[in-house]
Steps between C-alpha positions, in 0.01 A plus 500: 500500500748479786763780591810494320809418748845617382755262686861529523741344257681329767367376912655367747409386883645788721551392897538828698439648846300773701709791560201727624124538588402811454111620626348735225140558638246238717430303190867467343853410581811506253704165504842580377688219349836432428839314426750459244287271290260811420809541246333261247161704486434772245276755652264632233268697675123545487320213623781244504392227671660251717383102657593585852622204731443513851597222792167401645481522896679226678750390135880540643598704159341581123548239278478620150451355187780360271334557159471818321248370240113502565545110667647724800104470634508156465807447724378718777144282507704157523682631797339394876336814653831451774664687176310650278496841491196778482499658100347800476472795202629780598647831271851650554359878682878572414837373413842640623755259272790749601351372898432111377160601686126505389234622674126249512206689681277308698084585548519385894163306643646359780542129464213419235767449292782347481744766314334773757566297770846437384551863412367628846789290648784485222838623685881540334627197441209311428493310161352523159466470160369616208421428096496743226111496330539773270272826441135506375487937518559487063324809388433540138631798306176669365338519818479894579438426945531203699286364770607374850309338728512249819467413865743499734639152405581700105631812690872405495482418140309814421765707642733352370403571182481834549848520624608347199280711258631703216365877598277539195298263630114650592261239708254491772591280791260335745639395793273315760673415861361411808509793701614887450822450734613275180505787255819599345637828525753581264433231228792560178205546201536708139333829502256360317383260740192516756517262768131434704543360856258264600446403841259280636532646837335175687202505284499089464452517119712214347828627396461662085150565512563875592761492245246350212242727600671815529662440099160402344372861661781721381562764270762333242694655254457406106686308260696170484603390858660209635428347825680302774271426750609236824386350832203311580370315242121696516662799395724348219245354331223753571703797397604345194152388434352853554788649286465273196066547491476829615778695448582383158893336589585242258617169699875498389492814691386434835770253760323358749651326764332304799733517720278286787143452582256582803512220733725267324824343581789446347695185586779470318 
């Protein structure tokens, strides 16, 4: 069964610029984003995410796509590499419409990536784009607590959510991130919600297994729950996995979401 995806009713291919880079801790940066064209998005908070575009090094400009249908993939893989552009998922962290600015956090790992690289050195002015992809955080009604979990790569959307939840909401959040100096302080939660930090503090375990381990030991509460769980795609699929055979969570209940996978790249 795969996660259900709400998309928009209506998308469109929005060209904007950098208008800051703001450092948040030694694993993350905030790219703000913005421009008059950020008038034909409809932030709907939670985990909305976006297709970012990003100039790769050495390409004069961005050239986005034209289409605003799913062939929009197709045209950026006929372009030359000269033009094509990096595409990358990324979630809104948070929108300012009455600004035209949204904010993207970055995880940084110096250049082992292209979007780190690029955030490490994005600067006002620079271009880029970005592509409306809907939410995927759809709770059902009857569930009595939610569960939250991810790496560092889910954090953004994880906070997000939090920002944007109603404050009857009751969960447990895991939060694994590389180091202790990435920790939030001050996170915008319910009451009812407890938020575990996570940090691997340069003990070389692959990025989710602390996660995975930590929420097949704990103390959960009872009743219907409904999970988002994010990031690399060991934890997705394990968590879910140990949720559904051991914990007793029916399938329709559990989104999974493998955001990337241990040494892997992505081309596109």
């Amino acid at each position: 069964m795969l996660p259900k995806v709400r998309l928009p009713e209506s998308r469109h291919m929005i060209t904007l610029e950098v208008v800051r880079n703001t450092r948040l801790s030694p694993h993350f940066t905030t790219v703000t984003l913005g421009g008059p064209q950020l008038e034909r998005l409809r932030p709907t908070g939670f985990d909305q995410t976006v297709r970012l575009f990003f100039p790769r090094d050495g390409q004069p400009g961005l050239t986005m796509p034209t289409l605003s249908n799913e062939a929009w993939m197709a045209q950026v893989l006929l372009q030359p590499k000269s033009r094509r552009p990096w595409v990358r998922n990324y979630t809104i962290r948070r929108a300012r419409p009455e600004a035209n600015e949204v904010d993207i956090e970055f995880v940084l790992h110096g250049d082992a990536s292209p979007a780190s690289a690029w955030a490490l050195r994005a600067r006002p002015g620079d271009p880029a784009g970005i592509f409306d992809m809907g939410v995927s955080y759809l709770p059902p009604a009857g569930a009595a607590w939610h569960l939250l979990a991810g790496d560092e790569s889910a954090l953004p959307a994880i906070l997000a959510i939090l920002d944007s939840a109603p404050a009857s909401l009751v969960a447990e959040v895991f939060l694994e991130v590389p180091s202790s100096a990435d920790i939030r302080t001050g996170v915008t939660a319910p009451d009812g919600v407890r938020i575990h930090w996570l940090p691997r503090d340069g003990s070389g375990a692959i990025p989710g297994e602390l996660a995975l381990d930590t929420v097949k030991r704990a103390s959960l509460p009872g009743g219907r729950f409904y999970t988002w769980v994010a990031g690399e795609s060991r934890l997705a699929t394990g968590l879910r996995r140990h949720l559904v055979n051991e914990r007793g969570a029916a399938k329709g209940d559990v989104a999974f979401f493998g955001y990337w996978r241990h040494g892997r790249a992505i081309s596109l």
